[in-house]
N, C-alpha and C positions, 0 to 999 in steps of 0.2 A: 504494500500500500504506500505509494509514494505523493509526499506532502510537500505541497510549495507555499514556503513561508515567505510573504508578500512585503518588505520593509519597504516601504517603499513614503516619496516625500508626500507632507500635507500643505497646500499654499491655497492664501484665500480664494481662487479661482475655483465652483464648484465642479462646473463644467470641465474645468483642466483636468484636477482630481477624478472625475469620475473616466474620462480618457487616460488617463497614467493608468488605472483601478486594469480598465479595459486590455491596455497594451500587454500591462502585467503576466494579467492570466492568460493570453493567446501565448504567449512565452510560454506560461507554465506548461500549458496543454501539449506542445511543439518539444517539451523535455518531458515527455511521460508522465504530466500530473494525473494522481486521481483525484486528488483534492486542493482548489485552492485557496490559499488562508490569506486575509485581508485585515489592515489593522482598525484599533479601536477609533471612529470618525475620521476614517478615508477622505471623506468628502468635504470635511467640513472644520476649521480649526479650532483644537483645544481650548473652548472661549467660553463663558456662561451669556455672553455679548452677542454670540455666531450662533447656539444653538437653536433658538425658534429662527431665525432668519435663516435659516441654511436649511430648515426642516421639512419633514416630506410627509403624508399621509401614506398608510399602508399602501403600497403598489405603483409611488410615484418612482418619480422621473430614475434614480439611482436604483431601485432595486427592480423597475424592469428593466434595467440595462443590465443589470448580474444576470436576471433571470433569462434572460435572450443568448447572454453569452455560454451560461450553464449549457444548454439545451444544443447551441453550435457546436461546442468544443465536447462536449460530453462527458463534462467531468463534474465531482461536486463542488459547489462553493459556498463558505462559508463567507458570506459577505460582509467583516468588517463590522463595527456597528454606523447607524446612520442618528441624525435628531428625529423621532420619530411623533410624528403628530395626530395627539385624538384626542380631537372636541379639544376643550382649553390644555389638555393634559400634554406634557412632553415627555419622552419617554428618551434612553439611551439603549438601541434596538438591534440587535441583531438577527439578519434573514439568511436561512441556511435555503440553498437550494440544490435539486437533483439532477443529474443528466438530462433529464428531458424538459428541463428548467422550472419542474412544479418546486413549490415553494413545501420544504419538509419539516422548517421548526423555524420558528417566533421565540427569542428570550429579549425580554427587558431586562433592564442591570435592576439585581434585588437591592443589593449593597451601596449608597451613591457614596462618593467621594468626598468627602468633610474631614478635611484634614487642614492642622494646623497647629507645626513643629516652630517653635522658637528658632529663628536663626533661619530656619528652612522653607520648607513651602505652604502657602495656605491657599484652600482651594475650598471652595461649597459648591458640589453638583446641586443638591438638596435647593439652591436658591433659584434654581429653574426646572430640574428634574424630577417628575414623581417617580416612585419603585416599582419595579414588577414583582411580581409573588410568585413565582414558578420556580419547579424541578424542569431544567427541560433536558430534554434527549429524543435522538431520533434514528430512525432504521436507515439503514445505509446495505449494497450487496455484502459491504463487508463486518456487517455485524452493528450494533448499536453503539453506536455515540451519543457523549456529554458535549456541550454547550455553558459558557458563561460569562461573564465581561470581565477583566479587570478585578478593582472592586472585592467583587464577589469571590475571586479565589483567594481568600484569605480565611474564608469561613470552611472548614474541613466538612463541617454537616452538608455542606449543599455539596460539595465534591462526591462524599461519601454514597450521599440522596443518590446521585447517578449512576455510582457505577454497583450498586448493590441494583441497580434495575437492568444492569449489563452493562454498563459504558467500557470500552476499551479503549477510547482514546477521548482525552478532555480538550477542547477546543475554546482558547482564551484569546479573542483580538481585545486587546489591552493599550495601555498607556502611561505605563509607570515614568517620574519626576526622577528629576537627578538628587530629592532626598530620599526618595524610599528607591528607587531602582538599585542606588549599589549596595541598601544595605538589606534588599529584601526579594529582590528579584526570581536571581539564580535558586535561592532559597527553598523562596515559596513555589515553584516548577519541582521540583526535587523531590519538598516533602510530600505533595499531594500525591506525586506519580507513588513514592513507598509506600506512604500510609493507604492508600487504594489500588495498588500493584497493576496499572495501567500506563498508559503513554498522558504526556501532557505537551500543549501544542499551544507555543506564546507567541503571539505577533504584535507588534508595537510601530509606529510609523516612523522611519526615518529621527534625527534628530536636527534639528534648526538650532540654532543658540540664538537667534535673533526673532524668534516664537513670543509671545507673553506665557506659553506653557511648555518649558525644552522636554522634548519626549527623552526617556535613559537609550531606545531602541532594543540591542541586546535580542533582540527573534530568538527563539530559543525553543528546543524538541528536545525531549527526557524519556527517556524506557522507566520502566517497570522496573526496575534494580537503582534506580537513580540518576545512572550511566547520563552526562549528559551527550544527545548525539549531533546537533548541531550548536554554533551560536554566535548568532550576527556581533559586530561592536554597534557604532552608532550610524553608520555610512546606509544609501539606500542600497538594497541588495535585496536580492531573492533569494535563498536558502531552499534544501532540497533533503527530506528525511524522510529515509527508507523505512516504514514500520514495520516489521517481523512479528507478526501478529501472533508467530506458534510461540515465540520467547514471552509476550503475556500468559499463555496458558502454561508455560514452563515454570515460570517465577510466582505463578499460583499455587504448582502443583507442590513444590517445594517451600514455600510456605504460606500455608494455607490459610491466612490469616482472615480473608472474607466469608468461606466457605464455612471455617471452623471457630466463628464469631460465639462466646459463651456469655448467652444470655443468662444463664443459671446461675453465675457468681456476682447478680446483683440482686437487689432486691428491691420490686417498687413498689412505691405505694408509702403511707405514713408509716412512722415506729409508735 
């Protein structure tokens, strides 16, 4: 199963964006992609100032251009997330699509971004974003997959949510800061792939230093042992990770720690 991690630049031009987005993936597909990976607001720059003005209603203008391309090129795409618009609500949205370009899974980011380190970065998604409330995951030929933004991988229970419903590989277009990327990035990819003994799949856009929000970049694909098997620095790049899907069922089989999850050594309920 090979995956094209898409690093690629973000500049206020939507339209430009959503052509770079485009270029990308006819690349990937021309290198053997079967999936490919888009970072967190492709389209649209890291802003709480850009996100309703950049925004789209389910099925606009960006996500039937993935949808169109999916369906040519015949590969999956996990499209990046878009500002995604309903009714007064703004959402941070990701659209997975299928070879034949139907639309396979919807996640909105559960987790927004409200952070604020002394010294370091302060950001509030939360001041123009509402949350999504979903486990998501979706069928794929090659078995089910996890979905989630950013954010969100930080929380082990929604990781966990997925791949106890089969996820073999977690799909995170993201956007980690130059305070939390070096001190949490590589990390956080790592532990979730252990502690749920599957692949994890990071993409982040290109880096700018001349951004109001500098992306860490770093793309980055982890096995199931931890192993990291790709990993961008900060430059645009396309990156290319081969998943060996029988090494999941190998590093399950040896330790069996989902399978052989012991409910019996707690106890719920009041004392």
């Amino acid at each position: 199963m090979r995956v094209a991690l898409i690093q690629m630049p973000v500049v206020p031009d939507k339209q430009r964006n959503i052509q770079t987005a485009l270029a990308k993936i006819r690349e990937a597909a021309d290198n053997g992609a079967d999936f490919a990976v888009l970072p967190e607001m492709f389209c649209c720059p890291y802003d709480n100032s850009c996100f309703r003005p950049y925004g789209e209603p389910e099925g606009g203008e960006a996500q039937a251009a993935l949808s169109a391309l999916a369906a040519e090129r015949k590969l999956y795409l996990v499209g990046g997330t878009v500002p995604e618009l309903a009714g007064d609500q703004v959402y941070n949205t990701c659209y997975v699509y299928g070879p034949d370009g139907r639309q396979l899974a919807r996640h909105r980011k559960a987790h927004l971004f409200d952070i604020d380190v002394p010294g370091g970065q302060r950001f509030r998604e939360s001041d123009t974003f509402s949350r999504g409330n979903a486990v998501t995951t979706f069928e794929t030929a090659f078995g089910t997959m996890g979905l989630c933004v950013c954010f969100d991988l930080r929380f082990e229970e929604l990781a966990r949510c997925m791949c106890l419903r089969g996820a073999k590989v977690i799909f995170v277009p993201a956007a980690f800061n130059m305070t939390t990327g070096p001190a949490h990035w590589e990390i956080l990819f790592r532990q979730r792939a252990v502690d749920n003994q599957c692949f994890t799949v990071g993409v982040a856009p290109a880096r700018d230093e001349a951004a109001s929000y500098v992306s860490y970049g770093n793309s980055i694909a982890v096995d199931p042992w931890g192993t990291v098997l790709c990993r961008a620095g900060a430059e645009e790049t396309t990156l290319y990770a081969d998943l060996d899907l029988d090494r999941l069922a190998a590093v399950r089989t040896q330790l069996p720690i989902l399978s052989g999850r012991r409910t019996d050594l707690y106890e719920i309920g009041e004392r």
